[in-house]
N, C-alpha and C positions, 0 to 999 in steps of 0.2 A: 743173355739179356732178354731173349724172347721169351725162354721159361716164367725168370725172374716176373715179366709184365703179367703174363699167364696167370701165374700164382698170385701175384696181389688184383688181378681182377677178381680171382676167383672167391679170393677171401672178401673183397668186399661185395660182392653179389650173393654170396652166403650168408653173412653176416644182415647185408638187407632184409635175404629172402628168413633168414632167421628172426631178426624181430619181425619181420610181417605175423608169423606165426607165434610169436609170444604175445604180440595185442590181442591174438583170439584165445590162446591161450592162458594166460596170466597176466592182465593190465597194470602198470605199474606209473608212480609218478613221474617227476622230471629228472629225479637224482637217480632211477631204475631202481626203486625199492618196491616191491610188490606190493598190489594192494588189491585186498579183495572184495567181489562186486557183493553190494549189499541184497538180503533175498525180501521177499514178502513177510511184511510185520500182520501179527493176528487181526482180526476182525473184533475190535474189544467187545462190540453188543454181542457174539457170541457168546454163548453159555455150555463149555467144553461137559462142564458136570451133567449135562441130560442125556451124555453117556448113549447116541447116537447109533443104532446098531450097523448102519452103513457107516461108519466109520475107517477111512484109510490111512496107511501109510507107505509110502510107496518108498524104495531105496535101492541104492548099487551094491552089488558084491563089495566094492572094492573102495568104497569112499568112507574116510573115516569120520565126515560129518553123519552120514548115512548110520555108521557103526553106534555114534552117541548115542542115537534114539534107538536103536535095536537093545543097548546094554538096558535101557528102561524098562524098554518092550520085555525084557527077560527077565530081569531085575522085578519088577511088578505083577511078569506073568498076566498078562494082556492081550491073549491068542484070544479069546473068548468075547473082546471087546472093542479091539482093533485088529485089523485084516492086512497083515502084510503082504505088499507086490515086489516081487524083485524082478528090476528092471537090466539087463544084459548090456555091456558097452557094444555098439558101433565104432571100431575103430577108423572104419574107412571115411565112414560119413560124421565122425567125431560129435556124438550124440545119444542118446540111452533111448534104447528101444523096449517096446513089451513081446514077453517070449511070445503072447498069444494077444490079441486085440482085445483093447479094453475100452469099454464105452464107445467101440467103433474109432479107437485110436490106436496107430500101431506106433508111434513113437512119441516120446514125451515131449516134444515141441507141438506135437496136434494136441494133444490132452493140454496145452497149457491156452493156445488159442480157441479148445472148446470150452476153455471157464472163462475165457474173455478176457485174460494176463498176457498181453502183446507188447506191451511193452518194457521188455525187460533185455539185460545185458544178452541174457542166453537165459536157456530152460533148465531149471538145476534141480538135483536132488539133496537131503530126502523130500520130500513135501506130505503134506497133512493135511485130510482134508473131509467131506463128507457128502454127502449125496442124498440129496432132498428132491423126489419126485423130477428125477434127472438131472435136476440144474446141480452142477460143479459150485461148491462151496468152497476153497481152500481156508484153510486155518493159519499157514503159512508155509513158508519150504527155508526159514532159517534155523537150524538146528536148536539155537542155546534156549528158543522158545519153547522147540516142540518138543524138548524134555520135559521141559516144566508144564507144560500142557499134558502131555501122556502121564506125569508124576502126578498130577493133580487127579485123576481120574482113579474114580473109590469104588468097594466094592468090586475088586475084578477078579478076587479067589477067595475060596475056602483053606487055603495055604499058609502057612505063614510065610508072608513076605518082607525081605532085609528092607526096613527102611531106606531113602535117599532123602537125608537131609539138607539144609541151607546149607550155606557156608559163608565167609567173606567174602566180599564180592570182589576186591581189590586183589585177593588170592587169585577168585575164577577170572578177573579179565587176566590177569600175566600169565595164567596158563592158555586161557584162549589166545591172546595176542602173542607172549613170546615165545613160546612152546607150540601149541598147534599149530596159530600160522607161522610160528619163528619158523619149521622145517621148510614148510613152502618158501617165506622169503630169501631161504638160504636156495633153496634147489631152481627158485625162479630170480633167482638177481638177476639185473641187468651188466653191470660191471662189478672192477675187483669190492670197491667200498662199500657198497652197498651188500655184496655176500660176508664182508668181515663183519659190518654193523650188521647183519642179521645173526651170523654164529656169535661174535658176543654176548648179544641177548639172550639166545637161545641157550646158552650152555651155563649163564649166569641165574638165569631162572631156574635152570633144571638142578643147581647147585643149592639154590635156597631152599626147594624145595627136598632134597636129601636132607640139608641141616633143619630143616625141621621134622622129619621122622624123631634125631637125636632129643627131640625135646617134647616128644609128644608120649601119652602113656595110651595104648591101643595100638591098632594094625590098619589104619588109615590115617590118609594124610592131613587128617583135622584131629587124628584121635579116636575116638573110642567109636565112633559112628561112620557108619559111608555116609560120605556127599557127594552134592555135585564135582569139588575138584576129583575123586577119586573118577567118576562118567567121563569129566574129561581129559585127564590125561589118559586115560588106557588105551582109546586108539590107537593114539601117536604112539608110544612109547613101545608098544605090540607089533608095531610094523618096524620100529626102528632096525634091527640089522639086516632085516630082507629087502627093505625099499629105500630109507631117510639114510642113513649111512651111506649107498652105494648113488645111488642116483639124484638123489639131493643135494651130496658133498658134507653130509652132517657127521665131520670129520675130526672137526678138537678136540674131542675127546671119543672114547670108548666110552657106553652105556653101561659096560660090566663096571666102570671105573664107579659107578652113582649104587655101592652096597644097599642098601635102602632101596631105592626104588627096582630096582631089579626082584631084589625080595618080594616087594609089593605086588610086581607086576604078577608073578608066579601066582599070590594071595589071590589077588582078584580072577586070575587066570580061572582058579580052582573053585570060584564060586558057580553055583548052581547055574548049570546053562552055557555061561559064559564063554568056554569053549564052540559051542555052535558059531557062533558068531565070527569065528577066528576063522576064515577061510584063506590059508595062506598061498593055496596055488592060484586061486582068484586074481589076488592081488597083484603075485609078479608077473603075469599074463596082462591085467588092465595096466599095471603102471607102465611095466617096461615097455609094453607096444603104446599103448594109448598118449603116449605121451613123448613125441617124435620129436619136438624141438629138444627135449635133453638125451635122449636115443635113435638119434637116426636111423640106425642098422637094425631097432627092434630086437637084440639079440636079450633074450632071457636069462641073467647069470645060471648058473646051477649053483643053488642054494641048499643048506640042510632043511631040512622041514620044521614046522615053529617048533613044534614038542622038544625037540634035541635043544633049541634057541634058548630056551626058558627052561 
């Protein structure tokens, strides 16, 4: 009997000390479906087109919002015109630091209190920004903008560069909502309902999204031209059997089972550059440790490497 008490204190003190950790973590509403903190929207009297030669953008190895604006940054070939920082996770102190001080900041919560953005959920990446006779301008640090900000930016090669066109918009939010963040709501539910209602969506979207390769004529997911939804699914989708799969629980199905998008995924893989950006020992290093409420023990699967993956 004394065990028995043992054991169920332990579990609800665990349980406590575990959502304590998921509110800093992953904030969710009353039913425990996740929801994520919204970032900084543009400065609209900005004018991204004066193409700025302090121009930044700052991002993680390992964050796949991070990853969207990089596919641009490459896609566009915009070394010449934007300066990328990559920023190193802090596991201990759960925070993105810079390898070497920048602007007399060594970690991204000082660089966000010296542009004068204090009040925010937490300090996030990517962010996009510029530097005018020292003063910290941000442009914003929400991803689905700062594509469209970087894509908008002309004149950045002599190159020929693959187009990123528009697309539906109705397509792009069910990719951003049930797909990119479907993996998070699955891998941060709070209980069992909330992780079923999150894999439904998620597996139901990524379903529609095969049945329309069947009916499209070209090798992206609108057809004959890259877009946006092509930007945004390939994060997720690129991490799936090393990360979303194992530590997520993004389990209903196998990814090999979606013929089409697997294929795809290899397409885009293979486009110019693309590969750089795929850093996959990165990844199970930041997620598996960096992310302690769903790995405790921090232990790293041993995984094949992406190449064999794909």
């Amino acid at each position: 009997m004394q065990n028995k008490n043992l054991i169920n204190f332990a579990k609800k003190f665990w349980f406590w000390f575990w959502t304590k950790l998921m509110n800093g973590f992953a904030p969710s509403d009353l039913q425990g479906n996740y929801k994520r903190p919204k970032g900084i929207l543009i400065d609209k009297t900005h004018d991204i087109k004066v193409n700025n030669a302090n121009t930044y953008l700052l991002v993680g190895n390992s964050c796949p919002w991070c990853h969207r604006t990089l596919l641009v940054y490459k896609l566009k070939n915009l070394s010449k015109k934007v300066k990328v920082i990559f920023l190193e996770a802090d596991f201990n102190n759960g925070q993105w630091i810079f390898s070497e001080k920048f602007e007399g900041c060594k970690t991204l919560n000082q660089f966000y209190k010296k542009a004068q953005k204090r009040n925010l959920f937490r300090s996030t990446l990517p962010l996009f920004f510029n530097l005018k006779k020292d003063q910290i301008n941000i442009l914003s640090n929400e991803s689905s903008e700062i594509v469209r900000l970087m894509n908008s930016i002309t004149g950045a090669s002599s190159k020929k560069i693959l187009p990123i066109n528009n697309c539906d918009q109705d397509l792009l939010k069910m990719i951003h909502s049930e797909i990119n963040d479907g993996v998070y709501k699955c891998g941060f539910a709070r209980n069992q309902e909330s992780y079923e209602k999150a894999s439904k969506s998620l597996f139901k979207a990524l379903t529609k999204i095969e049945i329309s390769f069947d009916k499209n004529i070209g090798n992206w997911i609108c057809g004959e031209n890259l877009t946006y939804a092509d930007v945004y699914l390939f994060p997720t989708v690129i991490r799936w059997e090393l990360i979303y799969r194992h530590l997520f629980k993004c389990t209903e199905q196998e990814l090999s089972d979606f013929k089409n998008i697997t294929k795809w995924r290899l397409r885009f893989f293979e486009l110019s550059n693309i590969s750089e950006t795929c850093l996959d020992t990165e990844w199970k290093k930041d997620y598996y440790k960096a992310l302690f409420p769903l790995n405790p023990n921090q232990i790293v699967p041993i995984l094949p490497p992406l190449k064999k993956i794909i």
